[in-house]
N, C-alpha and C positions, 0 to 999 in steps of 0.2 A: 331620547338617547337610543344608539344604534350600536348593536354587536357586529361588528364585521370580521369574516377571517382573513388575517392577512399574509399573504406569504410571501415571506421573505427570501429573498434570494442576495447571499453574500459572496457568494461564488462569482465575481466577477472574472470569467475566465473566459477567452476565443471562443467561437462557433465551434461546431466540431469539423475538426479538419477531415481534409476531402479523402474518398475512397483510396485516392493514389500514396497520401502520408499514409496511411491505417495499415497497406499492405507492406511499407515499408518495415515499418513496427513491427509486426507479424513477423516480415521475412529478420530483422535483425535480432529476436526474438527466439528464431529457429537458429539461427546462427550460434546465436549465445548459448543456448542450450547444446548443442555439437559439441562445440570446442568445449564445454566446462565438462560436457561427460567425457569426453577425450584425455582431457587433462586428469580425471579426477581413474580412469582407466589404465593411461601412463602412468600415474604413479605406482598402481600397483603391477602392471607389467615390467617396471623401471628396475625388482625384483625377482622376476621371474623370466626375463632371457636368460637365452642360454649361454654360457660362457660368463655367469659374474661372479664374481669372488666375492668373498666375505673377510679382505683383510679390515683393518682399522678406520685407516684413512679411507678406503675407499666406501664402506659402509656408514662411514660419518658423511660422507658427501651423498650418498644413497637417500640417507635420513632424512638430509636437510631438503633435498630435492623433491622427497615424497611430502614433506611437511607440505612444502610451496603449491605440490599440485594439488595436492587434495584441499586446502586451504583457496587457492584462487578457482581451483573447476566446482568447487562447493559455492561458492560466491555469482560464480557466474550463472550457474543452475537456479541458483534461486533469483536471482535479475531476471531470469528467465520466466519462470514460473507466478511471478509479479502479477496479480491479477489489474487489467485494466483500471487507471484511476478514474473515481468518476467524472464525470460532463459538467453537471451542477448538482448543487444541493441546495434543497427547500426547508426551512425552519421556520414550523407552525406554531406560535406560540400561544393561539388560541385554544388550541387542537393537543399540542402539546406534542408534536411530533415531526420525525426528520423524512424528507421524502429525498431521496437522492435517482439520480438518473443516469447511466453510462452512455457511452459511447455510442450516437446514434439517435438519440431523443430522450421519445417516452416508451419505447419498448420495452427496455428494461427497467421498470421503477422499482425501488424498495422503500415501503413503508412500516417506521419503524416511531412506536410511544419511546417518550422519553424514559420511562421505568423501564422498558424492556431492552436501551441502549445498554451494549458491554460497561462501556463505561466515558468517562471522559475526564477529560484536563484540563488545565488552564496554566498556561505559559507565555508570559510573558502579554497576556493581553488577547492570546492566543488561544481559542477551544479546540481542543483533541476531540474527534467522535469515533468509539467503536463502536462496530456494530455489535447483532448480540450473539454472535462466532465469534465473534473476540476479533473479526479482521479488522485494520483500520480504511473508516471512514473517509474522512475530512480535516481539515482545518481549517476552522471558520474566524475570521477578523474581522472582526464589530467594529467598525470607526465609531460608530455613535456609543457614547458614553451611558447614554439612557436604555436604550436598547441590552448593548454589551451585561450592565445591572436586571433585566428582566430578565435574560438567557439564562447568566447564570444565579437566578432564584429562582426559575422554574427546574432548573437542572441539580439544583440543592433540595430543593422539595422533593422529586422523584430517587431523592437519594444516590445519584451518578456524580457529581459531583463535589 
């Protein structure tokens, strides 16, 4: 009888797309960021031109206008600031730990034991991973029903989930 580690890769996901998508990313990224600080700037300029009154109605329309900006340039900023999702992810269940990879290969690997994961879920069939910043990881789909049952009793033992 033979111990072997096996690493599992659930992440059926594309290659990593080519240098030309990645800058698009980037540039509509930079984009989105502009317009949400914009947005989230007009609102409070929307206030402070010169010439605005402060009757009723027209401060009721003020309000409702600053809600919207700062409400959708708050949204867009954070679409913005979205840390890349990753490439693939590795789940060792020998090892007992997640190795995940961004954008580009193996340059960027994080290896991370299952106790030291933020934490995790299970939805629908569905494991939630955070890391152990509390960012979210993954979502890992086990087709295999056997497998799916080791994940999560190794992920009960380490007490995540």
């Amino acid at each position: 009888m033979t111990a072997t580690s096996d690493f599992i890769d659930w992440a059926e996901r594309p290659t990593p797309a080519p240098l030309a998508q990645r800058w698009v990313h980037r540039f509509v990224r930079s984009i989105q960021a502009i317009l949400g600080g914009g947005w989230v700037i007009g609102g409070v300029l929307l206030w402070a031109m010169p010439g605005a009154t402060a009757s009723y109605d027209v401060a009721l329309l003020k309000m409702g206008l600053t809600v919207i900006l700062w409400m959708s340039g708050a949204l867009m900023l954070y679409g913005a600031l979205r840390p890349v999702p990753w490439e693939q992810v590795d789940i060792d269940l020998v090892r007992r730990e997640v190795r995940v990879r961004g954008v580009g290969g193996t340059e960027d690997v994080q290896i991370c034991r299952f106790s030291k994961l933020g934490r995790a879920e299970m939805t629908d069939g569905v494991i939630g991973l955070w890391g152990p910043d509390g960012t979210f990881w993954a979502d890992v789909d086990v087709p295999d029903a056997d497998v799916q049952r080791l994940l999560v009793s190794a992920l009960r033992d380490a007490g995540k989930l």
